[in-house]
C-alpha positions as CSV (number, residue, x, y, z in Angstrom):
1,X,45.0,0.8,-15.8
2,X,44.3,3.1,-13.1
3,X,46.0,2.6,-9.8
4,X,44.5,0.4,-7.6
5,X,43.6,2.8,-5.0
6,X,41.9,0.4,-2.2
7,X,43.4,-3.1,-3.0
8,X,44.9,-4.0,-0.5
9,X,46.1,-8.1,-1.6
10,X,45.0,-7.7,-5.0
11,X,45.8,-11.5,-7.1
12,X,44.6,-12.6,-10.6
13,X,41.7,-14.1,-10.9
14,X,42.2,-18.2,-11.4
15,X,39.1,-20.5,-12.2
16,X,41.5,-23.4,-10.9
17,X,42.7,-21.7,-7.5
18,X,39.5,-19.8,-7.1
19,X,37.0,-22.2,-8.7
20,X,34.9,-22.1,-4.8
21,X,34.9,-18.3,-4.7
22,X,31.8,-16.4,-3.9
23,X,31.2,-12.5,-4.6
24,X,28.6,-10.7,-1.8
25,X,27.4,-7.6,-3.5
26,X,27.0,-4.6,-0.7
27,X,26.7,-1.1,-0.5
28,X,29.2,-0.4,2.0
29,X,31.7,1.9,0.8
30,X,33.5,2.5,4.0
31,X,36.8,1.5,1.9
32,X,36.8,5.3,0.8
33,X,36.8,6.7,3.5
34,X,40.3,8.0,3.7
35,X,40.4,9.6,0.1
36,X,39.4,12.9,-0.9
37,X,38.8,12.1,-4.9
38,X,39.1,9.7,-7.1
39,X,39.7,8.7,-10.9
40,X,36.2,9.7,-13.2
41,X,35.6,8.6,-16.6
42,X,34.5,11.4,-19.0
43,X,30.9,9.6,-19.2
44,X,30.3,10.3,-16.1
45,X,31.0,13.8,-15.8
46,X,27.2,14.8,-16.6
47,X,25.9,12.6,-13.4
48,X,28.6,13.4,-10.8
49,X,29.0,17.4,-12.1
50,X,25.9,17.6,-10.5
51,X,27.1,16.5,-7.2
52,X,30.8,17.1,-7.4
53,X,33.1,19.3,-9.0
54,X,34.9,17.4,-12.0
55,X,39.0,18.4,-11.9
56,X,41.5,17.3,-13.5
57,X,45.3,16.5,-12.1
58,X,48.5,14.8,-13.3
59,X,49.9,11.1,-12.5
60,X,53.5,10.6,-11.9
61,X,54.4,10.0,-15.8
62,X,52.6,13.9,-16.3
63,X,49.5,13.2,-18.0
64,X,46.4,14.6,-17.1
65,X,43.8,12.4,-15.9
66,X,39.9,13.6,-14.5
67,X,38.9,13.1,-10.9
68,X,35.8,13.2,-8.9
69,X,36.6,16.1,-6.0
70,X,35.0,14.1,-2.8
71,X,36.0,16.5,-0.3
72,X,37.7,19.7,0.8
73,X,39.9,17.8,3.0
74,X,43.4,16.7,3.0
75,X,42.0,13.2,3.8
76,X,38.6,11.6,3.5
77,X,35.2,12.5,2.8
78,X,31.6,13.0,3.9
79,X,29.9,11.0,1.3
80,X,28.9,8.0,3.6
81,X,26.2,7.6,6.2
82,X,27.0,5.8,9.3
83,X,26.8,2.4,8.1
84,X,29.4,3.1,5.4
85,X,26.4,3.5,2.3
86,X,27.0,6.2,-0.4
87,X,24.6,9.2,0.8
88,X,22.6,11.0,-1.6
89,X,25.1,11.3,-4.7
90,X,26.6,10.1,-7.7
91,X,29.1,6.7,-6.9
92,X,32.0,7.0,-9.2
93,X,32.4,3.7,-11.1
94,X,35.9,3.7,-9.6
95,X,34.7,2.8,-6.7
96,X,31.6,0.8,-7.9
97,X,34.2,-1.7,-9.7
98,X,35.9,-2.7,-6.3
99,X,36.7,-5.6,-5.7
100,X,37.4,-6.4,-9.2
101,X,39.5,-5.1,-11.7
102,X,41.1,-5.2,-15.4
103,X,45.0,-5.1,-16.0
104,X,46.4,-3.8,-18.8
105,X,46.5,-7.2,-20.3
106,X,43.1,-7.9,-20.0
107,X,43.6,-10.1,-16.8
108,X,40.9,-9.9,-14.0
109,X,41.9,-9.7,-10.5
110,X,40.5,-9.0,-7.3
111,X,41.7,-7.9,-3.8
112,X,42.1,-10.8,-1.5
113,X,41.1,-8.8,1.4
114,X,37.8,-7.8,0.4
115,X,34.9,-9.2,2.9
116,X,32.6,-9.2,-0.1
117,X,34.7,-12.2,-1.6
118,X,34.3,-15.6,0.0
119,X,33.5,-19.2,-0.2
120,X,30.5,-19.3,1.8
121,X,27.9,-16.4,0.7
122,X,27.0,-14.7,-1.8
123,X,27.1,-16.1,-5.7
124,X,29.9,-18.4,-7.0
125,X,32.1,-16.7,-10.1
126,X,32.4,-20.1,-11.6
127,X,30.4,-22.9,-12.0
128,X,30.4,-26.9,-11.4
129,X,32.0,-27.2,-14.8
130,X,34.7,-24.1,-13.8
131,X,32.9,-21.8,-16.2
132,X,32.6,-18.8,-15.8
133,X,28.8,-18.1,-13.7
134,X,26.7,-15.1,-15.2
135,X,27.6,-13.1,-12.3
136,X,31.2,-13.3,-13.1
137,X,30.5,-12.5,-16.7
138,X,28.6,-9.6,-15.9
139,X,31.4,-8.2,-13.7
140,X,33.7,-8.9,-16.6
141,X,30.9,-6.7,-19.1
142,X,31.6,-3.8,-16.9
143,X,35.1,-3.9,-16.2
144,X,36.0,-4.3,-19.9
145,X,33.3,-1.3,-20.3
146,X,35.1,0.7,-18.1
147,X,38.0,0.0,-19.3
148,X,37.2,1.1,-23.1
149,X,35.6,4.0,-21.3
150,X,39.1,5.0,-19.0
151,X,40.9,4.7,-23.0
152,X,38.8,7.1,-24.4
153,X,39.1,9.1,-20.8
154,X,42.9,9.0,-21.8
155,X,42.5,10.0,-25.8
156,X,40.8,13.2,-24.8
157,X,42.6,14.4,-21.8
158,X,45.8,14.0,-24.0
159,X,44.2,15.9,-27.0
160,X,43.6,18.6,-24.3
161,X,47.0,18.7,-23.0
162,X,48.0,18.8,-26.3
163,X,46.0,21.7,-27.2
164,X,46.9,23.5,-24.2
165,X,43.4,23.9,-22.9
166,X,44.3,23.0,-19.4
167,X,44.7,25.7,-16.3
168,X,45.6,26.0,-12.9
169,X,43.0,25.9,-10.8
170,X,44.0,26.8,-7.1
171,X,41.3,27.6,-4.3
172,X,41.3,28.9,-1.0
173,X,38.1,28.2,0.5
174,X,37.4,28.9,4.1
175,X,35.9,26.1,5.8
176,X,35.8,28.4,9.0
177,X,37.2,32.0,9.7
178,X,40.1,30.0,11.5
179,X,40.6,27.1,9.0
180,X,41.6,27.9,5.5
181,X,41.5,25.1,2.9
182,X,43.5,25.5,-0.1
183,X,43.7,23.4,-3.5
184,X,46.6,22.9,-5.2
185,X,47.9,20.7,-8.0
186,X,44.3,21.0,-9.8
187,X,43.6,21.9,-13.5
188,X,40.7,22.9,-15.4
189,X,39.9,23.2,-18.7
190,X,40.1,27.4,-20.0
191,X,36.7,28.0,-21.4
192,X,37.9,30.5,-23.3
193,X,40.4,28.3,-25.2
194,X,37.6,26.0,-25.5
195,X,35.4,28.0,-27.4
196,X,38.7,29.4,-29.6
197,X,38.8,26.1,-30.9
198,X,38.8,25.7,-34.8
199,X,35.3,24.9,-36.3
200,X,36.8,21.4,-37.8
201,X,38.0,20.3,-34.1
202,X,34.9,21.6,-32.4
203,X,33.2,19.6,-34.9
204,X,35.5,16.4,-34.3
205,X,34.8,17.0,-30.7
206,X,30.7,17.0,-30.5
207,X,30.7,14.0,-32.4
208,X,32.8,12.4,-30.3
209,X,30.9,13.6,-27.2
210,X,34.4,15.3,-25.8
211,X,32.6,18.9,-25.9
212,X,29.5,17.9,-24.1
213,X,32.0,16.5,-21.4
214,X,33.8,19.8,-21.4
215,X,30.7,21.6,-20.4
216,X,30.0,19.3,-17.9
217,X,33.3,19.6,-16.0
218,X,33.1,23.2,-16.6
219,X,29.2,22.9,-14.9
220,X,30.7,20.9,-12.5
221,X,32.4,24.0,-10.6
222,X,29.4,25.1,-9.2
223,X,28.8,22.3,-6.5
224,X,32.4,23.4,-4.7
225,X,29.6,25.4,-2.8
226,X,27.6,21.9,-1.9
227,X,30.5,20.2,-1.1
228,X,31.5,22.7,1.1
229,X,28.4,22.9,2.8
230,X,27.7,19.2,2.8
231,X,31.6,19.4,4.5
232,X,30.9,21.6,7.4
């Protein structure tokens, strides 16, 4: 499972210890605000390439793993408005999924700390009978759809490491004539080695939708301008 980048008390999900919990949905996503990208799912790369540039990086065991480039900052982002509400682009389901989450193991948890759980508004997760309520099964659909979709995520950036299609990608981009922004630790894919792919894997690849995601990360490049802009 990805790392659980905002949770700040995050607890298993128990219909006996939780059985009068309530879930607020809300658009504030003010709980970002101190991250400059986040995890991406190759799905989404066609929506967000068109606000975002779509990079890849490494996690601590080495594998490659996309991310959604919020910013050109060290820290933090310009994506919000001033009441904390996503402004005029794509909302990675990475953040979307918050407060919930899968584990591993299939478990559903939630962070404690989150002012959109309670037991006083909003819609309860279970019901009388300590069922699960429709709203809790429908935050289940699309955490265990996010979770097949982070898999297959996985299964192709791996085939791409293992095909050696990934490249350093560092930037300097100056935010001002006095403040030079660089990026570092950033991959992309080598379109060259993409296209010097064997007929039978290119093949393999559209069916499997992992070339039209290629093309989208690669498109994806050409909002650094907007972000830059959107930055400043």
């Amino acid at each position: 499972m990805a790392a659980l980048l905002f949770y700040k008390d995050p607890a298993p999900l128990n219909r006996d210890l939780h059985k009068a919990l309530r879930y607020q949905s809300s658009g504030d996503y003010s709980f970002t605000d101190s991250v400059n990208s986040v995890p991406l799912t190759g799905i989404e790369f066609f929506e967000a390439s068109r606000d975002m540039p779509v990079l890849f990086s490494k996690d601590d065991e080495g594998r490659f793993f996309p991310l959604a480039l919020l910013s050109l900052m060290d820290a933090g982002h310009k994506q919000l408005d001033g009441e904390g509400r996503w402004e005029d682009s794509y909302v990675p389901a990475f953040v979307r999924r918050y407060p919930f989450a899968l584990t591993d193991e299939g478990t559903v948890c939630f962070d404690k700390e989150s002012a959109q759980i309670g037991g006083e508004k909003g819609e309860a997760l279970f019901n009388d009978e300590g069922e699960n309520s429709e709203t809790l099964n429908n935050i289940i659909q699309f955490l265990n759809n996010y979770d097949q979709q982070y898999k297959n995520t996985r299964a192709y950036c791996d085939e791409c490491s293992e095909l050696e299609l990934f490249s350093p990608f560092n930037l300097q981009v100056m935010a001002d004539k006095d403040n030079p922004l660089r990026l570092e630790g950033l991959y992309v894919i080598d379109e060259k080695k993409l296209a010097g792919l064997q007929e039978e894997k290119i093949n393999d690849w559209f069916k499997a939708g992992w070339l039209a995601w290629s093309y989208a990360h690669l498109h994806s490049l050409g909002s650094l301008r907007r972000l830059l802009k959107k930055q400043q």
